[in-house]
Structures are given as structure tokens and as C-alpha cells.
N, C-alpha and C positions, 0 to 999 in steps of 0.2 A: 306289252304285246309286241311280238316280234313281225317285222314286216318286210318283205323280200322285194326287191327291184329286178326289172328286167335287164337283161344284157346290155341292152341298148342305152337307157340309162346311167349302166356303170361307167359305159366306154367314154359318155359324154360327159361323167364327174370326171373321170381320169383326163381328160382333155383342158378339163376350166383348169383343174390343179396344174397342170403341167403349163398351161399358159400361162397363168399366176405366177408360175416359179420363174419363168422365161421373162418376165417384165420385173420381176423384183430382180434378179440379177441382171439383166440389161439395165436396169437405173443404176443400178451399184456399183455395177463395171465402169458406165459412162463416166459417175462421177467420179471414179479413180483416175479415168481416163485425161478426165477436164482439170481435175488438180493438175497431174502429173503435165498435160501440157502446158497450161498455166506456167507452173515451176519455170519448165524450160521456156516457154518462150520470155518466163521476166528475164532472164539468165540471157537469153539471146539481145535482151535488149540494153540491157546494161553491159555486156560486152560491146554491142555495137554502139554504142555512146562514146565509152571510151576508145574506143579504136577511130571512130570518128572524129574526136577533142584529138588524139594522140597524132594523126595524120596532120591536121590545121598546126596544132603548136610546133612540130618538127617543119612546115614548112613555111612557117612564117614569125616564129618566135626570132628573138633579135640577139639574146644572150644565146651561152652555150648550157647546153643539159649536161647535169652531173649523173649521167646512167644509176648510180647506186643508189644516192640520194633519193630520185625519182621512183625506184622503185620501194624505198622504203616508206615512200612517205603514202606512198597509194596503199600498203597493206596497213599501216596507220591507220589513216582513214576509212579505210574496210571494218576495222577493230572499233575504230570510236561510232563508227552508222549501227553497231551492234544495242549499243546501249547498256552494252554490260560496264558497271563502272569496274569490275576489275581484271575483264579481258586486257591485255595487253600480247602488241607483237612486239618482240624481241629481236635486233638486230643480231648478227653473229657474235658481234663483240659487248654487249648485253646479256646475250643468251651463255654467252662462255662465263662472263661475269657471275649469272646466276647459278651457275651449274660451280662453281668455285664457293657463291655463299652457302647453298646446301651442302657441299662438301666439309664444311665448318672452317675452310680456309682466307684468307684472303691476300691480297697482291696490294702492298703500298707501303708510304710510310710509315703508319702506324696511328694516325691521329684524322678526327674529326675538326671541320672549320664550319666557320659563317663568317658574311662580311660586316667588315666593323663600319659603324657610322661615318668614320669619316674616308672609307671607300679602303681599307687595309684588310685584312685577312686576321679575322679571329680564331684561336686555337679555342674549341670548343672541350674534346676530350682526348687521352692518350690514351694508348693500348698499352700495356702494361708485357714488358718483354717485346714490344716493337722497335723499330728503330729509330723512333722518334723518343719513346721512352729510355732507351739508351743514352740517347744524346740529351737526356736533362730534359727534355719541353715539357710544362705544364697545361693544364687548362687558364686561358688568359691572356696568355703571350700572344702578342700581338706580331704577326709575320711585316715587317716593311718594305723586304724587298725578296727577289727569287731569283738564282742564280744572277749577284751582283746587279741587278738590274732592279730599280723603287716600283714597287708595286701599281703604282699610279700612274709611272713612265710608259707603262706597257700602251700598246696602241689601244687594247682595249680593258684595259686598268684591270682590276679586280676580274673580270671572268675570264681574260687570257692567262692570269698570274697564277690565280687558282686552277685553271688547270693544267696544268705543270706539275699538281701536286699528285695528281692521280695517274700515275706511270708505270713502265710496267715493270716487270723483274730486273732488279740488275741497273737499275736506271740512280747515275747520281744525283743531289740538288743540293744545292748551298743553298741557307736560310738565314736571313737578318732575322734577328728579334728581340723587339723591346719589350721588356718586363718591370713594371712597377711594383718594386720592392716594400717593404712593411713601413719604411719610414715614409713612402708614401713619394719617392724620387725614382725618376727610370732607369734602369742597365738595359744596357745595348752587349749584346751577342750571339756570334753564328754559330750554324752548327752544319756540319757537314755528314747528308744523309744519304743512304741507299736501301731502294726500294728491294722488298724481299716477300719472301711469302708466309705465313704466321699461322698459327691455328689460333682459332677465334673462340675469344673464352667466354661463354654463353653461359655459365652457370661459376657463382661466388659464393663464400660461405662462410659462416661465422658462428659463434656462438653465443648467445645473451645468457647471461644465470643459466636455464635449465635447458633453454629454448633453442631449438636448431633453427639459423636465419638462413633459408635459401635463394638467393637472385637465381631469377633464370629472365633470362632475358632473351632468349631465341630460338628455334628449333632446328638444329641441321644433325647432321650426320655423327658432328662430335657430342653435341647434347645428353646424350645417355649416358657413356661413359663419365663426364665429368661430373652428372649427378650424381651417379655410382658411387664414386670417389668422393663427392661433397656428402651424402647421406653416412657413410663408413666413416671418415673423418669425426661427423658432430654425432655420432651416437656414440663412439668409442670415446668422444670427448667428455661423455655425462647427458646428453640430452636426454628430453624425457618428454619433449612435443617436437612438434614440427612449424612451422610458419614458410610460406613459401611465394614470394617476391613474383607476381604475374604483371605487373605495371611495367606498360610500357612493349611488351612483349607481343607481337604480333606474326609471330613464325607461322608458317604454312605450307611445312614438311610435314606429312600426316604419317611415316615412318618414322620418322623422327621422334612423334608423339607417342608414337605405339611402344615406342622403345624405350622410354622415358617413363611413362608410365608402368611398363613392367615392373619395375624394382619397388614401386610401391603397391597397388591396390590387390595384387594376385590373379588368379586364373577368370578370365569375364568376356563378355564381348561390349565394347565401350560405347562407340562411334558406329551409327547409321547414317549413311548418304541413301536419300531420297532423289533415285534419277527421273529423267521423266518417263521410264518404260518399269523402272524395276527399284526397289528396294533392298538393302544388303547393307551389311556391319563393313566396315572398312577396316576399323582397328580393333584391334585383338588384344590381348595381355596373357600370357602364361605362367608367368611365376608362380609353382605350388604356394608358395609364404605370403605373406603379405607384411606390411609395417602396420602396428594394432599401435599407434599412439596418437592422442591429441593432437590437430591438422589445423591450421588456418590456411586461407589464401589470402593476401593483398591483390584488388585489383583496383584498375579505371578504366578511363576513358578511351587509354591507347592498349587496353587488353584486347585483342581482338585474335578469332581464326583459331589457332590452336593454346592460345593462351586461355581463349572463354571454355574450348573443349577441355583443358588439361584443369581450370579449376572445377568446371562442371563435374568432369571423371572423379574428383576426390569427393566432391560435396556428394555424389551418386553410391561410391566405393567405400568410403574410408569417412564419412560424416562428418567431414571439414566443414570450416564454419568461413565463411565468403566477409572478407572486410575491406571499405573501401567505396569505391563508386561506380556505378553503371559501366556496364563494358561497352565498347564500340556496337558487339550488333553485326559483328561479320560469320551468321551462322550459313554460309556456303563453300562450297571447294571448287577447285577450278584444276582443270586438267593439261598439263604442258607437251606441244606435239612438236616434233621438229621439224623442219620444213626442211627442201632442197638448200645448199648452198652454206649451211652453217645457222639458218634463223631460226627462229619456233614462233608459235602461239599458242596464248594462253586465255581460256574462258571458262566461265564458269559452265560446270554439268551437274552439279549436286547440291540441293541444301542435307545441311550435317546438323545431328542431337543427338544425344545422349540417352539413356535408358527414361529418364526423369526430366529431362529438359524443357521438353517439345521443341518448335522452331520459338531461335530468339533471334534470324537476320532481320536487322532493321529496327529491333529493339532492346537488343541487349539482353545482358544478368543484370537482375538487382541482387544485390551482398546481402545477406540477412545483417548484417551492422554499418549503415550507411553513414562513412565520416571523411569527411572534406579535409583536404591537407590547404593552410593556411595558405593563401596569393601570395606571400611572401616568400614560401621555402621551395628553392630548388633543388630537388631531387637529386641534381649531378653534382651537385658542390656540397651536398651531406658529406661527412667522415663519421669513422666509428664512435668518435667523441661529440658529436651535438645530434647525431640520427634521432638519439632514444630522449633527448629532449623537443627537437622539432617536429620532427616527423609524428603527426599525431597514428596517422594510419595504421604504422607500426607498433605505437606504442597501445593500439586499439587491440591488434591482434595478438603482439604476445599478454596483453591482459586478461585476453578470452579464452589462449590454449592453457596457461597458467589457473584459471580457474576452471575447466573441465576437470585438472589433475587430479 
């Protein structure tokens, strides 16, 4: 039954409504209002703390202030109160650093160290066409002194000596080094080197029987290409799978990745980054073709970032078979901004997966064939003659692409 109200009545529902709506947006507003001053005035207080600390230390500190240092260390510190374990601020000369690794280049010698037990300079690894490689150094040699001067002698031994080695273009050093030879007695000799700039070779290749062996071990600018060139090489050589070396690899150029991926899995959208306002594929692949053969990946521990993406992509793509052990767990991306003056920072804004992944930060890939490389065998001191007897890993993966065939 329909029932009609008077005028007077309507005006007075139209009044409650309109007041109702007046206090739901008056609460809404405020509390926008009460964030946002909030915000600012924690912001006003933390400036005036430090400005406060900053006025007392400038007039009563006793040493002098290094202006740079001081400001670097307070964006530092801004960086670590974040919590992000892989935010980092970037100094100019860090950040020029990093912007040269992604470029697939680098500036130095040519060779990796650590220090040796009894306070010397261990040769860990060569680059291979560096100029350490030029001049003979192996992994082993022992550096004992640096530009004529005993490693030791330095005022601060070992971390003043060592760094001397990381210099920049064009820079000479003379190097003592003793190398213990096969009989088991030391040779003594120098070599005389100069820092240059190199392109950094991020992917290696080889062939087993059938099996294409691909290292990739980073992701920069040059990465794609060189795979390119490693996949054409071992196919035209006979391969007839793939197997493809992720250990170890923790690159986090995600164009890098994009591009790298192309030449194998085809036309797809790969990679999502989950921001906190929006959702969206980050990496792409276009290749009409694809590679249609039998795929392992080798991973572990130090697979992380675009290594755990690039084996996820093929097991998603291309129905690679994952061998090895738990990946690191770094399913996030982080965004690099530059600052005034030459510095940047870097935080994360995104977790990243795959079509089939879901989130793995913080807990990794497990390999559908989980096998542990022996505590005994290192990885950097393998050659092409003992890999396919030690290295079980390897020898796990080309088993498994071998029996798909």
C-alpha cells in the first residue's frame, strides 16, 4: 500500500540526510586533516632535533668536521632507520660505480682478493682479458707488497694496501707476488699493471656431449648480447638441451632480464611487481620464436633477485626443470633515484613473481631436484676437467635434460 507524506516531513528527512552527510564528511576530512598534520609536524620535529644536535656539535665539538663525510653519514642513517634491508644511499662515487656495473663495464685491475691469514693480500679471481690476466696473475698468488712497499709496512697494513688496488683509469701499480709452484716451493715475481676499463663477461659457455653449459652470472646491459652469442655458438655446435648456470647470480637490472630472456621463451608478459597502490608486468619478452628444447637451471643459495626471476621465467615458459638448492628469497625490486650533487637512493617499492610463482621473498625456490654440492668442492677453482666429476649439481642437471631427450 502506497503511502504519501506531507511536505513538511519531506523537508525534515532532507535535512537529517544532509546533516548525516555533513558529519560523515566533517569526520573524514578531520581525519585526513589529523594524519596530514601529524606527518608534518613529526617531520618538524625531527628537523628540529637535528638542527638542535647540529648547532651544540658545531659549537662545542673539539675536532674538525669533514662537511662530506657528515652529510653522508646522516643519509646513511636515514637509509638504515628505514628498515629496508636492501635500501641503500649511494655516495657520488658508488653511485658512478654502480651505474658502470649495470653498464656491463668495469674500472680496475682485473682481479678479485681477500686477505690472507697472515695479514697479505689473497688473489681470489682473474678477469680474463684484464690486466691482471695479461700480466700472468692467477687465483692464489699471494700479493706481498704494493707499489715497492711490504704489505704489512703500510701504516694500516692490509686495508690501506688493498686499497690501492681499486683505482681508477690510467692509474699504475707494481705488485710483488709469491706463488707456490707444483713442487710445492715459492717463486717470487712482479708485475707491473695499469688500471683500464673492460667489459664484464657475465655469461660463459661450453659444451658437454649434447648439452649446452650456460654461466650467467649477472645481469647488466651487456648480459643479453653475450647470451645471444653463447646460445648460437652451442647450438650450432650440436646441442640438443640447455642447462643454464644461475648460482651465485644475483643481478638486479630487470631490463637487463627482460632482454635476456627474449631470445629464449617468446612473446609473454613475465614479471609482476606488486606496488603498494597498483599492480603491473614490469618485464616483457617479444621474440615471435622461442628455443623448444630440454632446459635445466642450476641454483642456490646466492641465486637471488633476477637470477630466482630468470630461473622462475623458464620453469613458467619453457618447462625447465630447477636443480640444486633453495634460492636466497629476494622476491622484491627496489627503485634507484638520484639525488642533488651526484648521490642516489635506493629502496625497495615492489615485490616481483612470475605467472606461476606467487611471492617467494623471504622464502625462496625450491628446485624440483634438490642436491647439495659436496663442503669440499669449490665452485671457483672447478675447470672443465674435474666440474663433471665434482660438481654434483651439474652433473644432476645435465642428467635430467639428457633424459627428457
Amino acid at each position: 500500500m502506497n503511502r504519501k507524506i506531507s511536505l513538511g516531513a519531506a523537508i525534515g528527512i532532507m535535512a537529517l540526510i544532509a546533516a548525516a552527510t555533513f558529519i560523515i564528511t566533517y569526520n573524514y576530512s578531520m581525519k585526513v586533516f589529523n594524519a596530514t598534520v601529524k606527518n608534518v609536524s613529526e617531520k618538524e620535529e625531527i628537523y628540529t632535533k637535528l638542527s638542535e644536535m647540529d648547532k651544540y656539535v658545531r659549537a662545542n665539538y673539539f675536532g674538525s668536521i669533514d662537511e662530506q663525510n657528515l652529510t653522508d653519514s646522516i643519509m646513511q642513517g636515514y637509509v638504515s632507520g628505514l628498515g629496508d634491508p636492501y635500501a641503500v644511499y649511494c655516495t657520488a662515487e658508488s653511485y658512478a660505480e654502480l651505474l658502470q656495473r649495470d653498464a656491463g663495464v668495469t674500472v680496475g685491475l682485473g682481479f678479485t682478493w681477500e686477505r690472507e691469514e697472515s695479514g697479505y693480500i689473497k688473489v681470489v679471481s682473474v678477469k680474463e682479458g684484464s690486466p691482471a690476466f695479461a700480466g700472468g696473475m692467477q687465483a692464489g698468488d699471494i700479493i706481498t707488497a704494493v707499489n715497492n712497499t711490504d704489505v704489512i709496512a703500510y701504516e694500516n697494513g692490509y686495508e690501506e694496501a688493498s686499497g690501492l688496488l681499486a683505482c681508477a683509469e690510467g692509474t699504475k701499480v707494481k705488485l710483488h707476488i709469491k706463488r707456490v709452484n707444483e713442487n710445492g716451493f715459492s717463486d717470487f715475481f712482479s708485475v707491473d699493471l695499469t688500471s683500464e676499463k673492460t667489459e664484464i663477461i657475465s655469461v660463459t659457455s661450453s659444451l658437454i656431449d649434447n648439452v649446452g653449459y650456460i654461466k650467467l652470472s649477472d645481469f647488466n646491459e651487456k648480459t643479453a648480447m653475450q647470451l645471444r652469442n653463447a646460445l648460437t655458438t652451442v647450438i650450432e655446435n650440436g646441442a640438443e638441451s640447455l642447462v643454464f648456470d644461475l648460482r651465485g647470480n644475483n643481478g638486479e637490472l630487470m631490463t637487463a632480464l627482460a632482454d635476456s630472456l627474449d631470445c629464449i621463451i617468446g612473446d609473454c608478459d613475465v614479471v609482476k611487481a606488486k606496488y603498494s597502490d597498483r599492480e603491473e608486468y614490469v618485464v616483457h619478452t617479444t621474440e615471435a620464436e622461442k628455443i623448444s628444447m630440454p632446459m635445466a637451471v642450476i641454483v642456490n643459495s646466492g641465486t637471488a633477485s633476477c637470477g630466482e626471476l630468470f630461473a622462475l621465467a623458464l620453469r613458467d615458459e619453457a618447462k625447465a626443470q630447477l636443480v640444486g638448492t633453495s634460492t636466497a628469497g629476494k622476491g622484491v625490486m627496489q627503485d634507484t633515484h638520484k639525488l642533488s650533487g651526484g648521490a642516489a637512493v635506493k629502496v625497495t617499492v615492489a615485490t616481483v613473481e612470475t605467472k606461476n610463482s606467487g611471492s617467494f621473498n623471504g622464502v625462496g625456490v625450491k628446485p624440483n631436484f634438490e642436491v647439495a654440492l659436496p663442503s669440499d668442492v669449490d665452485l671457483n677453482a672447478l675447470n672443465d676437467e674435474n666440474r663433471l666429476t665434482l660438481d654434483t649439481q651439474l652433473i644432476k642437471a645435465v642428467e635430467v635434460v639428457q633424459t627428457i631427450l
